[in-house]
N, C-alpha and C positions, 0 to 999 in steps of 0.2 A: 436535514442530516442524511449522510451517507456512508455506508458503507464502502470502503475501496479495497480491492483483494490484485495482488499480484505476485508474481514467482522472481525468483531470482538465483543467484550462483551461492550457496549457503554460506559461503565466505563473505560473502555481502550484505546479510540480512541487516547484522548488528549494526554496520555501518549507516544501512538505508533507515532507519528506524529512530538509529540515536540523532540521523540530521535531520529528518522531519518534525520529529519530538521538537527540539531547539530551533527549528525554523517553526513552528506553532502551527503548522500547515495539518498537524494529525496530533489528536487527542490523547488515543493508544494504537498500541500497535501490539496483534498477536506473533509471535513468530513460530509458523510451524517447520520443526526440520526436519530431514529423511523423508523427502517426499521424492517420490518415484515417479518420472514422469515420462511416458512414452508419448513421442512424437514424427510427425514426417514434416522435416525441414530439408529444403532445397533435394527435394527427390530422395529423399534417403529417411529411413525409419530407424528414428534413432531412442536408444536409452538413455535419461539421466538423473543426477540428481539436483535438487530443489529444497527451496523453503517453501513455504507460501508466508505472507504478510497477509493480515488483514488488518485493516487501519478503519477507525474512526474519524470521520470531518464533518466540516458546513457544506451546503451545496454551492459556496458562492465562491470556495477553494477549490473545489472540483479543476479547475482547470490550471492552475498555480502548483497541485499536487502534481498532475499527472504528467507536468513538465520537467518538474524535479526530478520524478520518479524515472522517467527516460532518460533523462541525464544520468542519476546516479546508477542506472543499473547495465552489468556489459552487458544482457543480451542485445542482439541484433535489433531484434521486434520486440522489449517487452509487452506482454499484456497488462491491462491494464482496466479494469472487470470493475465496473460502479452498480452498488445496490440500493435499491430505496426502501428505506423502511419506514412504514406506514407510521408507526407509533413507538415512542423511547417512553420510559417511564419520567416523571418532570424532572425529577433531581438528576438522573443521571443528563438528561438532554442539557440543562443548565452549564453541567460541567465540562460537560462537551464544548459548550459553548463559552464557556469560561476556559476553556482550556485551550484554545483555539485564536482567542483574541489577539490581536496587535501582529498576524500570522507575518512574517518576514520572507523573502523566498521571490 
């Protein structure tokens, strides 16, 4: 199981979340919005704004996600940030995995 955490254009979140939901590729998905995010792109320090996603998967989608996930999202480069956690409690890990099956995409 893994964690997947990426940014996007806030206008996009809803979009990016409700087609991985229905492509089975992510479990859940949090959406955080008004996220402030400074950066230096192409020589320039820039301000903006942001969601962040953090999504639930298998490890075995890991790479079916994070193609998706570049597809649907305009940044140029998104990020696209995998965690691993050591230990899910059973029922939730189950459902993860129940919820996950037959993943489309």
């Amino acid at each position: 199981m893994r964690i997947v955490m990426t940014t996007c254009k806030p206008d996009e979140a809803e979009l990016i979340a409700d087609t991985l939901l229905h492509e089975r590729l992510i479990a859940s998905c949090n959406i955080l919005p008004g996220i402030t995010t400074k950066v230096r792109w192409k020589g320039e320090a820039l301000t903006q704004s942001e969601s962040m996603l953090i999504m639930r998967t298998r490890i075995e989608l890991l790479k079916k996600l994070e193609k998706r996930l570049i597809e649907l999202n305009s940044f140029e480069t998104p990020e696209v940030a995998t965690l691993e956690v050591k230990e899910w409690n059973e029922n939730y890990y189950i459902w993860v995995l129940e919820s996950t099956a037959q993943a489309r995409g």
